[in-house]
C-alpha positions in Angstrom: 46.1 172.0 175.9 46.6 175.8 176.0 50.0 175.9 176.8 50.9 173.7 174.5 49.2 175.7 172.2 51.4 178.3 173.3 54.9 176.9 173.7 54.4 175.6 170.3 53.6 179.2 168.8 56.4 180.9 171.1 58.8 178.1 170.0 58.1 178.7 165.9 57.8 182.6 166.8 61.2 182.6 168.7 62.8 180.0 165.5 61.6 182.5 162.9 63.5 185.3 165.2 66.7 183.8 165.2 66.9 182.4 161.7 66.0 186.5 160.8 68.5 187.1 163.1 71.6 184.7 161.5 70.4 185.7 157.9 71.1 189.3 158.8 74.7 188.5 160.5 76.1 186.4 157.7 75.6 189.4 155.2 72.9 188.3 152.3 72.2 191.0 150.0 73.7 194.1 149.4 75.2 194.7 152.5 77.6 192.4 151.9 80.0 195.2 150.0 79.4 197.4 152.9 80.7 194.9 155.0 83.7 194.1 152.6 84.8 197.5 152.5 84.6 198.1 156.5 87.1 194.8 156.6 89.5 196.2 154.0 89.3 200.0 155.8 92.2 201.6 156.8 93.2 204.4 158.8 96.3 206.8 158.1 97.0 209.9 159.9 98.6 213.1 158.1 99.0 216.7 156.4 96.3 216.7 153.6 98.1 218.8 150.6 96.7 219.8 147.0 98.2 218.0 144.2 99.2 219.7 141.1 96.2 218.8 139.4 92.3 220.1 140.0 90.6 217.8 142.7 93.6 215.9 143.4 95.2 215.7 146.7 98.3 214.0 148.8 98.4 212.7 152.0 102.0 213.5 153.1 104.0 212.7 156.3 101.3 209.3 156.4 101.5 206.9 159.0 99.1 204.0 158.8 97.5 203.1 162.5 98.5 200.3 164.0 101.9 199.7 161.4 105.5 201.1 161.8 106.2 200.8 158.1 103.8 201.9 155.9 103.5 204.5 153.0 105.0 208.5 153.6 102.9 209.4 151.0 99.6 208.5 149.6 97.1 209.9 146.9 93.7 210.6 147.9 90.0 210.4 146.5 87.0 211.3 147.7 84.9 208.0 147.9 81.7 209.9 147.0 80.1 213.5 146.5 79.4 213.3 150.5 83.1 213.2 151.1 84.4 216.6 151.8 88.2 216.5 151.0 89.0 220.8 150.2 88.2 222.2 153.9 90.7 220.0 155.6 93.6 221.1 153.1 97.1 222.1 155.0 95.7 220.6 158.4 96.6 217.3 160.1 94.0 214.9 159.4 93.0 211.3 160.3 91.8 209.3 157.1 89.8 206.4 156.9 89.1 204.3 153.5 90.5 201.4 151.3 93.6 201.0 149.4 92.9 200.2 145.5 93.4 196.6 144.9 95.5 197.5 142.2 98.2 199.2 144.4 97.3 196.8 147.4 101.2 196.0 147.7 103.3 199.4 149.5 105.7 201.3 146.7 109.4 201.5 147.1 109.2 204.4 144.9 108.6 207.4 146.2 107.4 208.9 143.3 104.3 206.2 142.6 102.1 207.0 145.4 99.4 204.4 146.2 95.8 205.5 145.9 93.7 205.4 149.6 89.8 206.3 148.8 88.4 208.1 151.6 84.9 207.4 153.0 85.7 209.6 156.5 87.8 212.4 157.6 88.7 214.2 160.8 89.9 217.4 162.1 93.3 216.6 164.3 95.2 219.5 164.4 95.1 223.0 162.4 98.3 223.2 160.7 100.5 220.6 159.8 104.4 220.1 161.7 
């Protein structure tokens, strides 16, 4: 009668695990957005430039990892307060965020630059060439 007792308990103990478990995977709550913007993330590589105006900068010489066409150019925004955009200015830089749904589609026009907000930034070389 004990280990019944006990295979019972460790089978509704190990049930409870895994439906915690599958709840957790499939994204309930608000990790869900998180997870949404992680799938949508994109990665360009480039020479991080100043725009003409305050807290605006350019990502110029772009090339999107992992696709031969993609933008020269893109504007950039800091995602948050946490995202440091001014120290990496004139150095080659690797830039990951999400393309505005409003310019998902790439511009023929070199003039209107699609906007990529950054959530991550890193050093890859000191000057840009």
């Amino acid at each position: 009668m004990n280990r019944t007792f006990l295979a019972v308990c460790g089978a509704a103990l190990l049930s409870v695990a895994l439906v915690g478990a599958q709840d957790k995977a499939s994204g309930h709550g608000t990790d869900n957005a998180a997870a949404n913007a992680n799938a949508n993330a994109v990665t360009f590589t480039g020479c991080l430039n100043v725009g003409s105006k305050a807290d605006s900068y350019y990502l110029t010489s772009a090339k999107q990892k992992g696709v031969k066409d993609s933008d020269k150019a893109l504007k950039v925004v800091a995602a948050g307060p946490k995202v440091k955009l001014d120290p990496f200015v004139t150095q080659e830089v690797e830039i990951t965020g999400t393309i505005d749904q409003a310019d998902a589609a790439p511009k023929t026009d070199s003039s209107a630059a699609r906007t990529l907000t950054v959530t991550k930034v890193k050093f890859r070389a000191q000057y840009c060439g």
